[in-house]
PAPANU-497668 format. One record per residue: x, y, z of N, C-alpha, C in turn; residue in one letter. Coordinates in steps of 0.05 Angstrom, whole numbers, plus 5000, padded with zeros to 4 digits. Layout:
<pts>
+------+------+------+-------+-------+-------+------+------+------+------+
! n_xx ! n_yy ! n_zz ! ca_xx ! ca_yy ! ca_zz ! c_xx ! c_yy ! c_zz ! code !
+------+------+------+-------+-------+-------+------+------+------+------+
!    X !    Y !    Z !     X !     Y !     Z !    X !    Y !    Z !    A !
...
+------+------+------+-------+-------+-------+------+------+------+------+
</pts>
This chain:
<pts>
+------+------+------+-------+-------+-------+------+------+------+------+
! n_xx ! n_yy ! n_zz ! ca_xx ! ca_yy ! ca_zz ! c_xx ! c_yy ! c_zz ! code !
+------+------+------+-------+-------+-------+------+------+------+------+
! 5017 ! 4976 ! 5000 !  5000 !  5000 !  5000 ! 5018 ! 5025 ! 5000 !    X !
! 5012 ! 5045 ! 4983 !  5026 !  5072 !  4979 ! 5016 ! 5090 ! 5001 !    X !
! 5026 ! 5105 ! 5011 !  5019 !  5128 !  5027 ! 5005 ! 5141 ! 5018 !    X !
! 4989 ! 5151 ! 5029 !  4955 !  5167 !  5028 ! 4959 ! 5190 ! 5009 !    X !
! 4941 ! 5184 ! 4991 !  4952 !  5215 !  4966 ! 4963 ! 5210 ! 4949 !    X !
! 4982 ! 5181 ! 4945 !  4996 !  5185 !  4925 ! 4983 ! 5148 ! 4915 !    X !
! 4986 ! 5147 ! 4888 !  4987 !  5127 !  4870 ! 5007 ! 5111 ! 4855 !    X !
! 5006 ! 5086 ! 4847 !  5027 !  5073 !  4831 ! 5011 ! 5084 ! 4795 !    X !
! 5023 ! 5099 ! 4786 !  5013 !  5106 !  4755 ! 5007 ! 5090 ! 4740 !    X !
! 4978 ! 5084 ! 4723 !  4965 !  5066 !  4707 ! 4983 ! 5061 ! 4679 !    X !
! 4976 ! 5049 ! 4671 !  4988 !  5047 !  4636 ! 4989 ! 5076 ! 4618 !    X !
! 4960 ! 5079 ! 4618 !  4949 !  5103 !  4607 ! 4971 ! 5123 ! 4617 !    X !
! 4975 ! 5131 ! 4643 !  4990 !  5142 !  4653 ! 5014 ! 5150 ! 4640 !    X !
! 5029 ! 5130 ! 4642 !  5065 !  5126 !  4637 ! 5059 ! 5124 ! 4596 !    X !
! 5029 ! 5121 ! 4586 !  5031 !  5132 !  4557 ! 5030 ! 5159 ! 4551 !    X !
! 5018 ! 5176 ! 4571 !  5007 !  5206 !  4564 ! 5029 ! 5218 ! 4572 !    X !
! 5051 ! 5207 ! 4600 !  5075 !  5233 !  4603 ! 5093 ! 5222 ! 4580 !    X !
! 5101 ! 5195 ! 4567 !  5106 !  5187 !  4543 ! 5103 ! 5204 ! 4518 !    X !
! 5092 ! 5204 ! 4522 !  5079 !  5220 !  4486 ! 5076 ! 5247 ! 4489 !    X !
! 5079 ! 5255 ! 4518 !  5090 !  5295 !  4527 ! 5111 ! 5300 ! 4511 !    X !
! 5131 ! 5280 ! 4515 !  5157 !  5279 !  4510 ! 5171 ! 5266 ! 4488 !    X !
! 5153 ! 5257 ! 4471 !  5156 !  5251 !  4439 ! 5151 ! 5215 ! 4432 !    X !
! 5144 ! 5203 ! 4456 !  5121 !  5178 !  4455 ! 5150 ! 5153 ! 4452 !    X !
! 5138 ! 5138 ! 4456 !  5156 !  5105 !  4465 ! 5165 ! 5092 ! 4437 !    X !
! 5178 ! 5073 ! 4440 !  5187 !  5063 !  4417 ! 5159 ! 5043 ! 4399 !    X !
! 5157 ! 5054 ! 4376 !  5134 !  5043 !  4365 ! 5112 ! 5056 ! 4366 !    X !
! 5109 ! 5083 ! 4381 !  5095 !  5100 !  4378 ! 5105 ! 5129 ! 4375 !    X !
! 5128 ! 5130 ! 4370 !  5142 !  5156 !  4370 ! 5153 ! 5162 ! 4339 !    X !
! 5152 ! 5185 ! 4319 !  5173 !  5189 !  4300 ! 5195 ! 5189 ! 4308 !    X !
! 5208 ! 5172 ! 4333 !  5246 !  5176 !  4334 ! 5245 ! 5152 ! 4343 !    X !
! 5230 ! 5135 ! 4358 !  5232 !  5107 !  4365 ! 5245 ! 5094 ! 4389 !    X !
! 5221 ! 5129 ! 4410 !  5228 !  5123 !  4438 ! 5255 ! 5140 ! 4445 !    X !
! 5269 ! 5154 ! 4435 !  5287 !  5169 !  4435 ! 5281 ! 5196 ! 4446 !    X !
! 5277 ! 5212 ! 4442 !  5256 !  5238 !  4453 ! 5250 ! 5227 ! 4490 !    X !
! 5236 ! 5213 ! 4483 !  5226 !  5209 !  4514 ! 5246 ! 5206 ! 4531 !    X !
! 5264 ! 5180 ! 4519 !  5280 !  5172 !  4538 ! 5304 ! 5194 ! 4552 !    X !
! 5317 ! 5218 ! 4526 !  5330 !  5234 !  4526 ! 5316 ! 5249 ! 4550 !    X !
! 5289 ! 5260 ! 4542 !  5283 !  5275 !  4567 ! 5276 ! 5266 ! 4591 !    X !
! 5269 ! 5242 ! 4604 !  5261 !  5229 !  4623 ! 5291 ! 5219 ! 4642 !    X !
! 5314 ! 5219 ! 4631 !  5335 !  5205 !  4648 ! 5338 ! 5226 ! 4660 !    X !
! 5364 ! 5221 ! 4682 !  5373 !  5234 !  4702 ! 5392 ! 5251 ! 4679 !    X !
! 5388 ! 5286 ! 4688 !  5393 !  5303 !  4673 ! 5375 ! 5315 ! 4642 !    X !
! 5356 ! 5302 ! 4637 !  5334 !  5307 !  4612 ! 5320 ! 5331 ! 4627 !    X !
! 5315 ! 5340 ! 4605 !  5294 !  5368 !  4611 ! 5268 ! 5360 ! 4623 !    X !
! 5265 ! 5332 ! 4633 !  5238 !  5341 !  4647 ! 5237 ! 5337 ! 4673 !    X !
! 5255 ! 5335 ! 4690 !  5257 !  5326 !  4721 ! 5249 ! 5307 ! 4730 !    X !
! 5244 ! 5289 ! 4710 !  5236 !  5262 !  4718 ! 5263 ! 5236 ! 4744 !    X !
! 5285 ! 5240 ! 4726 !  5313 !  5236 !  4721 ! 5307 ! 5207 ! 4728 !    X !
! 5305 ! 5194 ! 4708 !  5304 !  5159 !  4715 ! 5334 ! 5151 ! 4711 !    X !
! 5331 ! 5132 ! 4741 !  5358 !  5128 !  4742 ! 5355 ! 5088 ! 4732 !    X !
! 5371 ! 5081 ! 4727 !  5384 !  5052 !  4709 ! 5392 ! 5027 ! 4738 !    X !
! 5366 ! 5026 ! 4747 !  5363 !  5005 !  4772 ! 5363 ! 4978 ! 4763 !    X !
! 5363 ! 4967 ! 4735 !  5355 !  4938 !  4729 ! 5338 ! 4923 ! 4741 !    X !
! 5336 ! 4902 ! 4749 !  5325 !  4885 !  4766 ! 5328 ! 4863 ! 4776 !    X !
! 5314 ! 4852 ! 4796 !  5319 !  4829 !  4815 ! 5305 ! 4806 ! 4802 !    X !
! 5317 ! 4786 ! 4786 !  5299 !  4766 !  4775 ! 5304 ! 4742 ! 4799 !    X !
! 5279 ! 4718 ! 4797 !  5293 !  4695 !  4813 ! 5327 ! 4684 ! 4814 !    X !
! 5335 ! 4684 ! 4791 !  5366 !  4675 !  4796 ! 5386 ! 4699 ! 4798 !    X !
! 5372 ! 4720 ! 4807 !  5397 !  4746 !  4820 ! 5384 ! 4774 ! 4798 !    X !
! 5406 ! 4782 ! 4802 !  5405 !  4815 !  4802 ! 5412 ! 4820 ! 4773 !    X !
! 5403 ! 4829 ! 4750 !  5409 !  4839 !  4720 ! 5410 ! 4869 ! 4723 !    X !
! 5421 ! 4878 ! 4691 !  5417 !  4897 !  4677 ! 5420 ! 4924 ! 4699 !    X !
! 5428 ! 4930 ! 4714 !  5440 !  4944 !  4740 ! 5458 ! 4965 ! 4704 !    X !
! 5445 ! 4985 ! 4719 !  5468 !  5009 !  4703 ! 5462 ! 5006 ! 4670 !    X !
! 5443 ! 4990 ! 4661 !  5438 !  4991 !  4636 ! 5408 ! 4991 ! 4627 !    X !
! 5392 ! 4992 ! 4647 !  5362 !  4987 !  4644 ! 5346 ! 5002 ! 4663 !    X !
! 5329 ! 5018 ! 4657 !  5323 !  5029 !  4677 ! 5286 ! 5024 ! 4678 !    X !
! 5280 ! 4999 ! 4688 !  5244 !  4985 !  4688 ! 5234 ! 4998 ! 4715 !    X !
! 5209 ! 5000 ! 4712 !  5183 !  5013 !  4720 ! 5159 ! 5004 ! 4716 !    X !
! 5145 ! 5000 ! 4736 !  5121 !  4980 !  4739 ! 5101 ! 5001 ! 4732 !    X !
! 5079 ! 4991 ! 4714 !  5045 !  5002 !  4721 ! 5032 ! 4995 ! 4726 !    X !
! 5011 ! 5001 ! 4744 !  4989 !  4995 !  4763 ! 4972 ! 4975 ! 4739 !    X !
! 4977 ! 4972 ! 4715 !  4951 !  4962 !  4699 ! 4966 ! 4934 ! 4696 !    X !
! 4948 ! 4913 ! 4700 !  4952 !  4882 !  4707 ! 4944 ! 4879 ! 4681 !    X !
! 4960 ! 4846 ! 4662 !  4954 !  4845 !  4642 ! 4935 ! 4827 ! 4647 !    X !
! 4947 ! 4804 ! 4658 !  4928 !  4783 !  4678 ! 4941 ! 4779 ! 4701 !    X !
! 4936 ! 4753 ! 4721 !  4935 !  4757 !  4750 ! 4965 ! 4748 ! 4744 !    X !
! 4982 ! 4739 ! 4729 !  5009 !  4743 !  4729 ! 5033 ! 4763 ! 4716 !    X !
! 5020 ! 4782 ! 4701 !  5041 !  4790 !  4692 ! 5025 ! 4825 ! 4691 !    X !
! 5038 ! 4848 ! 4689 !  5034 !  4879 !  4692 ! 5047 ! 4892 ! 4670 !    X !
! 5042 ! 4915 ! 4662 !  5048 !  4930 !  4647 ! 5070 ! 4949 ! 4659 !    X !
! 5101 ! 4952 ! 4646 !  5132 !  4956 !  4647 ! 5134 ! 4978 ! 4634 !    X !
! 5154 ! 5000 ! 4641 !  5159 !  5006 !  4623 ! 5197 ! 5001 ! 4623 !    X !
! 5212 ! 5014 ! 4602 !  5243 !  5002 !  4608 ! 5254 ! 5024 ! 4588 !    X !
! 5270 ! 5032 ! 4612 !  5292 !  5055 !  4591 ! 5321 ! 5046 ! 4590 !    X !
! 5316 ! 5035 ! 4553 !  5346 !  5025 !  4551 ! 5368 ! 5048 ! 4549 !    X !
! 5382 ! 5043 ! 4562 !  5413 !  5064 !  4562 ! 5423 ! 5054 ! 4529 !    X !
! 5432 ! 5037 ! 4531 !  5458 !  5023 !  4503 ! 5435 ! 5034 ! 4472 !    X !
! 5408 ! 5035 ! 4470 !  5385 !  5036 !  4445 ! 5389 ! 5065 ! 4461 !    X !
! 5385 ! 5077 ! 4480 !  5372 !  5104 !  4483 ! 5347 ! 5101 ! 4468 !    X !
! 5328 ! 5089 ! 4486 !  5297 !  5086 !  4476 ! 5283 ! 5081 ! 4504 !    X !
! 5256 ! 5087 ! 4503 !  5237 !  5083 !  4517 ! 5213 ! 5068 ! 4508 !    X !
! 5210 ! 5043 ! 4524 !  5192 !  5040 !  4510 ! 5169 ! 5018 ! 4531 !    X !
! 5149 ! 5002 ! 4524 !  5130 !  4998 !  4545 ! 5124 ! 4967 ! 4526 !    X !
! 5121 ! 4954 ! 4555 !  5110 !  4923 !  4552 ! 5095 ! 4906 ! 4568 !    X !
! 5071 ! 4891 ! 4561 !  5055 !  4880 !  4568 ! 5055 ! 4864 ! 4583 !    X !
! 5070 ! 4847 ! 4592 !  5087 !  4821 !  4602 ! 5101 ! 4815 ! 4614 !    X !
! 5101 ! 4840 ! 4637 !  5130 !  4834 !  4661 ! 5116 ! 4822 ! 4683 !    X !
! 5130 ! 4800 ! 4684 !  5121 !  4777 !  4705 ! 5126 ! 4799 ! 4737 !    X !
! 5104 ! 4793 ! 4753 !  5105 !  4805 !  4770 ! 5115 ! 4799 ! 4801 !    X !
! 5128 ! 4776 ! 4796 !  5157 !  4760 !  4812 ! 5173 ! 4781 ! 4809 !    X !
! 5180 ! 4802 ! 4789 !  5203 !  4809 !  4783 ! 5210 ! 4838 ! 4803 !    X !
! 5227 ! 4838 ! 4814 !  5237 !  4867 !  4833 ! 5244 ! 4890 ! 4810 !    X !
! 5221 ! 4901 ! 4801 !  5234 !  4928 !  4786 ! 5220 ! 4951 ! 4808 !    X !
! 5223 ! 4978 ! 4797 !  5228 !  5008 !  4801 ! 5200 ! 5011 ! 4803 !    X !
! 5199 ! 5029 ! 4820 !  5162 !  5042 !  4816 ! 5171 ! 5073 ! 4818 !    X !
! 5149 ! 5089 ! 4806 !  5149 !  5122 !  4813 ! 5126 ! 5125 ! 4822 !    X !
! 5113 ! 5132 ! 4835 !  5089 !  5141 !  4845 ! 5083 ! 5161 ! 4842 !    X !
! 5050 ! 5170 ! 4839 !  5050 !  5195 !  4829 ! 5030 ! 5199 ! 4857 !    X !
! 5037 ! 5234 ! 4856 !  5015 !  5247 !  4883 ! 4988 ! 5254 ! 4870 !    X !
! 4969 ! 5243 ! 4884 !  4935 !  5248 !  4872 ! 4929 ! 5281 ! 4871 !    X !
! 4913 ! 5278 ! 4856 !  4907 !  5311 !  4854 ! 4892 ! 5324 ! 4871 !    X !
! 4894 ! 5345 ! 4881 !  4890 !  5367 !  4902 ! 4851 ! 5363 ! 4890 !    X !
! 4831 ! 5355 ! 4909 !  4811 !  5359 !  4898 ! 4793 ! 5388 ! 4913 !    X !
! 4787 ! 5409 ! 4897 !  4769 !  5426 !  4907 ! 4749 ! 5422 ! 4931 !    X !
! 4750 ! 5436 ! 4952 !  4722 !  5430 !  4974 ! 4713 ! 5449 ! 4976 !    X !
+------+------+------+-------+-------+-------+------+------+------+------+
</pts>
């Protein structure tokens, strides 16, 4: 459970600040390039994703070359929607099928201020 106020970001989500920033590989004219440029640590949008890899059952990968991110949207009761910013492609891009055994990155977003 996330702390009160804030959320794990939906699919939709991690597509719309995506495509702010010139859209994921396969949906972008540069092929996830744009985004990824602006989303790492030092890109113009203060995001700064840093290159955590992940914890699979037989140990620790992709450390310093991958930087994965979970979304709240389940594909089925085993696997969630990823997204993964390759360093070596400089691309961004999003997939349907990250088994949810797997230790990646989360960003959470803070809920919006509602009027009373």
């Amino acid at each position: 459970m996330l702390g009160e106020g804030w959320h794990l970001p939906t699919n939709e989500e991690w597509q719309q600040m995506a495509k702010h920033y010139g859209g994921v590989r396969g949906d972008s004219d540069n092929g996830g390039k744009a985004a990824f440029h602006a989303l790492i640590k030092g890109g113009n949008s203060g995001f700064d994703v840093l290159f955590g890899g992940a914890r699979f059952p037989d140990g620790y990968s992709s450390r310093e070359a991958h930087g994965f991110f979970w979304s709240a949207t389940e594909t089925d009761t085993a696997t969630a929607w990823f997204y993964n910013f390759g360093k070596n492609g400089k691309i961004m891009n999003g997939h349907e099928d990250g088994e949810k055994g797997t230790a990646i990155s989360v960003r959470c977003i803070r809920d919006t201020l509602k009027e009373q």
